[in-house]
One Martini backbone bead per residue (centre of mass of N, CA, C, O) as a GRO file, in nm:
protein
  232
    1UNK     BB    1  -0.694  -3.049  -0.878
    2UNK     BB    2  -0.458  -2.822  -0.990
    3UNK     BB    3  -0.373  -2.699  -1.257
    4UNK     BB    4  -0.112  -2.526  -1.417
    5UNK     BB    5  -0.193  -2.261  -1.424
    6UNK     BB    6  -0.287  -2.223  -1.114
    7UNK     BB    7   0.045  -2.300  -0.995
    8UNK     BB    8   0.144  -2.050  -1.191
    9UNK     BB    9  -0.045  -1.832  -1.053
   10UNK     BB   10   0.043  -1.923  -0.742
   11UNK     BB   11   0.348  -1.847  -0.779
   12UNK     BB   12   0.345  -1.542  -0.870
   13UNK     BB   13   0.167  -1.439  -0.595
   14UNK     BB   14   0.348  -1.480  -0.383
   15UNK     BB   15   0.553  -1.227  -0.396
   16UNK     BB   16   0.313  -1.019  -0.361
   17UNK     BB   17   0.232  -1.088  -0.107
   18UNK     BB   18   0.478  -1.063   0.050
   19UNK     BB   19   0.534  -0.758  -0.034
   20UNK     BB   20   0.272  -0.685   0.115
   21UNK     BB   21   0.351  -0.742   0.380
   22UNK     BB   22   0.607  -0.564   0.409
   23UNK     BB   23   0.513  -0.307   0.301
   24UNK     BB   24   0.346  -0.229   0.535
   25UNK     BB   25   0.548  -0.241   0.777
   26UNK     BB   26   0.732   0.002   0.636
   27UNK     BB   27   0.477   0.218   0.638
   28UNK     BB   28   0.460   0.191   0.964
   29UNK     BB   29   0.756   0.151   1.105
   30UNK     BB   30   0.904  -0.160   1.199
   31UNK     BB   31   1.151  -0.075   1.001
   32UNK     BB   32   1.472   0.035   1.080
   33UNK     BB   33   1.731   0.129   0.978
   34UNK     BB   34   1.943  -0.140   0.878
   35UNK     BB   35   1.763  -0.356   0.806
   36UNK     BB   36   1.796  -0.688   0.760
   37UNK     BB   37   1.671  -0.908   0.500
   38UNK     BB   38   1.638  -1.248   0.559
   39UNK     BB   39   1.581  -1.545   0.352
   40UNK     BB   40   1.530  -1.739   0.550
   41UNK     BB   41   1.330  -1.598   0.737
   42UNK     BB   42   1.118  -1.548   0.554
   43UNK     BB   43   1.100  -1.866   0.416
   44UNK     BB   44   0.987  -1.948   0.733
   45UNK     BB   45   0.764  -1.763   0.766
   46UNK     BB   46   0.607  -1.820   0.466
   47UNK     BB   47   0.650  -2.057   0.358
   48UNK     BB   48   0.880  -2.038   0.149
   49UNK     BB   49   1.110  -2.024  -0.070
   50UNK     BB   50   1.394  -1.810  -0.175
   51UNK     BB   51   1.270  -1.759  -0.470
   52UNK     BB   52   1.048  -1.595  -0.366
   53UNK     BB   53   1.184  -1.399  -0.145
   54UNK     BB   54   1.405  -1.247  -0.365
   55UNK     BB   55   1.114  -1.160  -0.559
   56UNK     BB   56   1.028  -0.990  -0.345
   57UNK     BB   57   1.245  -0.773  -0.274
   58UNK     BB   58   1.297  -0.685  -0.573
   59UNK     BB   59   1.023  -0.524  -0.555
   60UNK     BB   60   1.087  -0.348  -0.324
   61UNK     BB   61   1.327  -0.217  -0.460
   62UNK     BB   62   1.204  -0.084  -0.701
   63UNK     BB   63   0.975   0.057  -0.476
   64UNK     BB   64   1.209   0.215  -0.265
   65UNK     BB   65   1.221   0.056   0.028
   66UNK     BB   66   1.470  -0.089  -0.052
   67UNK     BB   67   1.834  -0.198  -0.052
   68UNK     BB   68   2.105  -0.309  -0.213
   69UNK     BB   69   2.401  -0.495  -0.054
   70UNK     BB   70   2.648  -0.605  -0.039
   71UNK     BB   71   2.707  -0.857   0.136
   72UNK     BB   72   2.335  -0.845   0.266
   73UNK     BB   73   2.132  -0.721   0.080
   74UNK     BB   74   1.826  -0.633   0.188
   75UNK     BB   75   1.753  -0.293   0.292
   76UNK     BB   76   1.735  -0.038   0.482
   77UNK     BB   77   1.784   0.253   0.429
   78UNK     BB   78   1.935   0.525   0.508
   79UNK     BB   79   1.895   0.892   0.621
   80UNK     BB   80   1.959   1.130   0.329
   81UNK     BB   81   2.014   1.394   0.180
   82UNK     BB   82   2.070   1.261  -0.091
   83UNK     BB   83   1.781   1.099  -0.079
   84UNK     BB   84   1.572   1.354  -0.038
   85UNK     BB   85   1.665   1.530  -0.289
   86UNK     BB   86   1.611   1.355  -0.474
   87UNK     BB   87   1.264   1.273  -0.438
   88UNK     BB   88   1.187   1.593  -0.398
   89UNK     BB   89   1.278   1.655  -0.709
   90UNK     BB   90   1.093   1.447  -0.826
   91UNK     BB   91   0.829   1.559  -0.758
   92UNK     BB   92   0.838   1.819  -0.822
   93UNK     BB   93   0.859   1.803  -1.122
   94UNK     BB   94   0.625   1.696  -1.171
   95UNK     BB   95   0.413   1.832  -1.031
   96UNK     BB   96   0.480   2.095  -1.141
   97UNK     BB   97   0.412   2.018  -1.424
   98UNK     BB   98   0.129   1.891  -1.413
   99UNK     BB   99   0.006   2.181  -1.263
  100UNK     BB  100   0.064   2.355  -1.520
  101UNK     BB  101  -0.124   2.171  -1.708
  102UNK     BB  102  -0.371   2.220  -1.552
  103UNK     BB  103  -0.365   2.567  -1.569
  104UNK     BB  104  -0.396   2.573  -1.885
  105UNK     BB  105  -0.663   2.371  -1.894
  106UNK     BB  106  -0.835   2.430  -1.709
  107UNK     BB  107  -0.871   2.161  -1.481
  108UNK     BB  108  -0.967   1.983  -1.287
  109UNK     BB  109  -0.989   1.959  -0.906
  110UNK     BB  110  -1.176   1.747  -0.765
  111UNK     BB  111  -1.038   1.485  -0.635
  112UNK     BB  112  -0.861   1.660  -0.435
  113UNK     BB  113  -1.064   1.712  -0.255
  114UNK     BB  114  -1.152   1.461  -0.206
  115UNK     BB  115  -0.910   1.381  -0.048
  116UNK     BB  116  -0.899   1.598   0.146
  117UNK     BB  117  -1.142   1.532   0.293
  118UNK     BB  118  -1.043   1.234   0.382
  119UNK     BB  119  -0.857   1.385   0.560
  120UNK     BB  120  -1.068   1.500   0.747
  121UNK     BB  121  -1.209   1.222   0.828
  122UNK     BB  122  -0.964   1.140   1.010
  123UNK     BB  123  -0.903   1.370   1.171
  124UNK     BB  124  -1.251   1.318   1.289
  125UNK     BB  125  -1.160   1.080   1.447
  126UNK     BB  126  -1.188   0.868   1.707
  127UNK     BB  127  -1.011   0.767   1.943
  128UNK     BB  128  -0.715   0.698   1.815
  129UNK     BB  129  -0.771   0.706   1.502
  130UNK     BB  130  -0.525   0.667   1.294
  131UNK     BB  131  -0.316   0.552   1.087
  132UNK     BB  132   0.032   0.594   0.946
  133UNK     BB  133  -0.115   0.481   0.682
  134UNK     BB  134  -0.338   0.621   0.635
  135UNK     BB  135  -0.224   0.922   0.616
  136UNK     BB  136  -0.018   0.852   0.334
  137UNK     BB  137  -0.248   0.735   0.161
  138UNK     BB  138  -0.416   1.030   0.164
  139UNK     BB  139  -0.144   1.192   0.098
  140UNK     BB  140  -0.100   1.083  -0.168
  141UNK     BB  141  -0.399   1.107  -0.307
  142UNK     BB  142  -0.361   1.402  -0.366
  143UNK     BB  143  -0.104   1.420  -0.522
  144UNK     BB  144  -0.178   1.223  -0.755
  145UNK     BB  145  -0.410   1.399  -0.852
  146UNK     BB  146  -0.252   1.644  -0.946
  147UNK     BB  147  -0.137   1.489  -1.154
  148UNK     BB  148  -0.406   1.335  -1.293
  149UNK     BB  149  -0.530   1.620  -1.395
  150UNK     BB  150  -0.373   1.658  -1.646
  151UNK     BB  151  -0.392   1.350  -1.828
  152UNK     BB  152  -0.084   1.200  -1.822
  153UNK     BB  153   0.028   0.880  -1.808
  154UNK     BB  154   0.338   0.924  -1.834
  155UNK     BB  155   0.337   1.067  -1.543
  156UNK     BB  156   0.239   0.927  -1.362
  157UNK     BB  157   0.367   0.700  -1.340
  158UNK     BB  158   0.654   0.820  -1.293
  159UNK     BB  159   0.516   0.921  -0.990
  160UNK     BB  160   0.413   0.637  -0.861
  161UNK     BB  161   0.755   0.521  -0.832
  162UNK     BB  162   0.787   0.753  -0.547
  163UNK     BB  163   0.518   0.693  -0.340
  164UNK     BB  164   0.640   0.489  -0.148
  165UNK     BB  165   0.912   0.637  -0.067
  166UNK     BB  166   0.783   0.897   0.062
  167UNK     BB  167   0.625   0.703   0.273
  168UNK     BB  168   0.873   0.595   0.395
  169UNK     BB  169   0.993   0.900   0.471
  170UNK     BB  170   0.727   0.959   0.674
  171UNK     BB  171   0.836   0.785   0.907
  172UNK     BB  172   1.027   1.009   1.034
  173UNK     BB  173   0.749   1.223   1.073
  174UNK     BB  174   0.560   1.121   1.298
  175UNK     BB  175   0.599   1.331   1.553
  176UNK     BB  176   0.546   1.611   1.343
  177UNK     BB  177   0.251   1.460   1.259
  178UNK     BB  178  -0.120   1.495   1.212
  179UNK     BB  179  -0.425   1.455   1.101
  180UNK     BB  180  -0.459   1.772   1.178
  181UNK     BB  181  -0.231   1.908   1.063
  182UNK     BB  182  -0.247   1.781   0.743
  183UNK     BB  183  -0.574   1.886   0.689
  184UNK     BB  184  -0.456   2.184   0.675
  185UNK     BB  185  -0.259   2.190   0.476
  186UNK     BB  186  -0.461   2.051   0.275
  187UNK     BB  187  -0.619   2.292   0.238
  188UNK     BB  188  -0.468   2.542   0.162
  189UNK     BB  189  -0.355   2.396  -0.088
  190UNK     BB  190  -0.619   2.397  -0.243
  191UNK     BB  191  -0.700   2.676  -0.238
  192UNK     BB  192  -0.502   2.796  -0.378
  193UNK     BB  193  -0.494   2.618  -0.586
  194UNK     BB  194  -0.778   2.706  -0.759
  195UNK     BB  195  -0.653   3.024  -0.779
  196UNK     BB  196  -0.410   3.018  -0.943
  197UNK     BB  197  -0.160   3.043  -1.083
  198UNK     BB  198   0.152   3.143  -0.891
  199UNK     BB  199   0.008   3.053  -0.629
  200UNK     BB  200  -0.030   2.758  -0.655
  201UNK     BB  201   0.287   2.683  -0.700
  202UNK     BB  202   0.391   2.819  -0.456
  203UNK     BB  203   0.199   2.624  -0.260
  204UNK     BB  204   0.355   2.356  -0.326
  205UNK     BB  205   0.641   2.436  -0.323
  206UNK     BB  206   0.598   2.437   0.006
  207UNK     BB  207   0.485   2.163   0.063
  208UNK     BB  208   0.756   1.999  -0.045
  209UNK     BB  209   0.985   2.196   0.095
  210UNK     BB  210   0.856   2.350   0.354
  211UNK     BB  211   0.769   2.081   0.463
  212UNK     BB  212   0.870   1.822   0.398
  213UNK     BB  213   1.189   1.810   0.347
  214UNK     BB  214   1.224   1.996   0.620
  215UNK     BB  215   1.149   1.772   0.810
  216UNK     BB  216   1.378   1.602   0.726
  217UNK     BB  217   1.607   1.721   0.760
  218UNK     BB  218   1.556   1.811   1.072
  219UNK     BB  219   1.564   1.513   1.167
  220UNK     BB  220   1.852   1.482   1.048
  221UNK     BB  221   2.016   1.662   1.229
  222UNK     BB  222   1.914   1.491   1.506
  223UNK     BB  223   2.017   1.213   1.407
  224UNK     BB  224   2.345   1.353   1.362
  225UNK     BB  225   2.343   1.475   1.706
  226UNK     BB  226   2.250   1.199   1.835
  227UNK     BB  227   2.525   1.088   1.772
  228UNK     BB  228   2.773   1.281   1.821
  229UNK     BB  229   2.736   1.242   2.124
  230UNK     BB  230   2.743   0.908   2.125
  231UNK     BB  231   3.005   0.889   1.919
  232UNK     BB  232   2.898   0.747   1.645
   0.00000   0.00000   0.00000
């Protein structure tokens, strides 16, 4: 019969496994905006209490996957400007903030290398290839390595906050990236770091801004346009 302690452990666990299983599916893109998680629905999925189930959510909102809203629940949140502009304002201040503490104190940057050829071993993979949660779980880690390189771990934690939506941001785009082509793109990106100097940060604020951010916004405006076509 297991202890006191044991009972305990796994009591703790059980939320963790199961938003550890709801994250991947989010991750995925399994559940599309305005999905609601029912807590009924998944502590019988789960087969545990709803007050597990509840405290798996809260995990999820924490870490910006789902979004709490009156009278619903924890939901998927809909792509906003406002939603877009937030979180890659927030990455841009910390990556940008990072990579100049990197520049300044000419820090390794090797790890981001490492972390490039991953995402290029995956690009050469072949068909069916990767799937879009091994591709962004490489490309966030390109991203945290440049934080990380910096050596500041209260920057670095900051970053961490952000990486999982993110990733969950980029699944609004993967109509319009493979990991051919993202695999190019942060070729370009690590050689240009490497050269040092404002080629580098201006590298940065593009693969930010002019790749990311403008793919999601792009998105969002066919997104907005065809629900005005549709009366919606």
């Amino acid at each position: 019969m297991a202890g006191p302690s044991a009972r305990t452990s796994g009591a703790q666990a059980a939320p963790e496994r199961i938003a550890g299983a709801l994250r991947g599916e989010l991750l995925d893109g399994a559940h599309p905006v305005g999905t609601r998680f029912r807590e009924e629905d998944l502590a019988e999925r789960f087969d545990v209490g709803r007050h597990t189930i509840r405290t798996a959510l809260r995990l999820l909102v924490d870490r910006g996957l789902l979004v709490h809203e009156r009278h619903r629940g924890a939901v998927v949140a809909p792509l906003s400007k406002q939603r877009i502009d937030e979180v890659f304002d927030y990455r841009k201040v910390l990556e940008l903030g990072a990579l100049r503490m990197v520049l300044e104190a000419d820090a390794d940057l090797g790890q981001v290398l490492v972390e490039v050829e991953r995402l290029e071993a995956l690009a050469a993979r072949p068909s069916p290839g990767p799937s879009w949660r091994e591709l962004t779980s490489v490309h966030s880690a390109i991203h945290r390595a440049i934080v990380a390189a910096a050596g500041n771990q209260h920057v670095l934690e900051s970053y961490q906050r952000c990486e999982d939506e993110v990733r969950l941001l980029l699944t609004f785009v993967r109509p319009d990236f493979d990991a051919v082509s993202l695999a190019a793109i942060h070729r370009d990106l690590i050689e240009k770091l490497r050269l040092g100097g404002q080629a580098a940060a201006d590298a940065l604020i593009e693969d930010i801004d002019c790749t990311g951010r403008a793919a999601l916004l792009a998105t969002l405006r066919r997104a907005e346009e065809g629900a005005r076509l549709l009366g919606r």
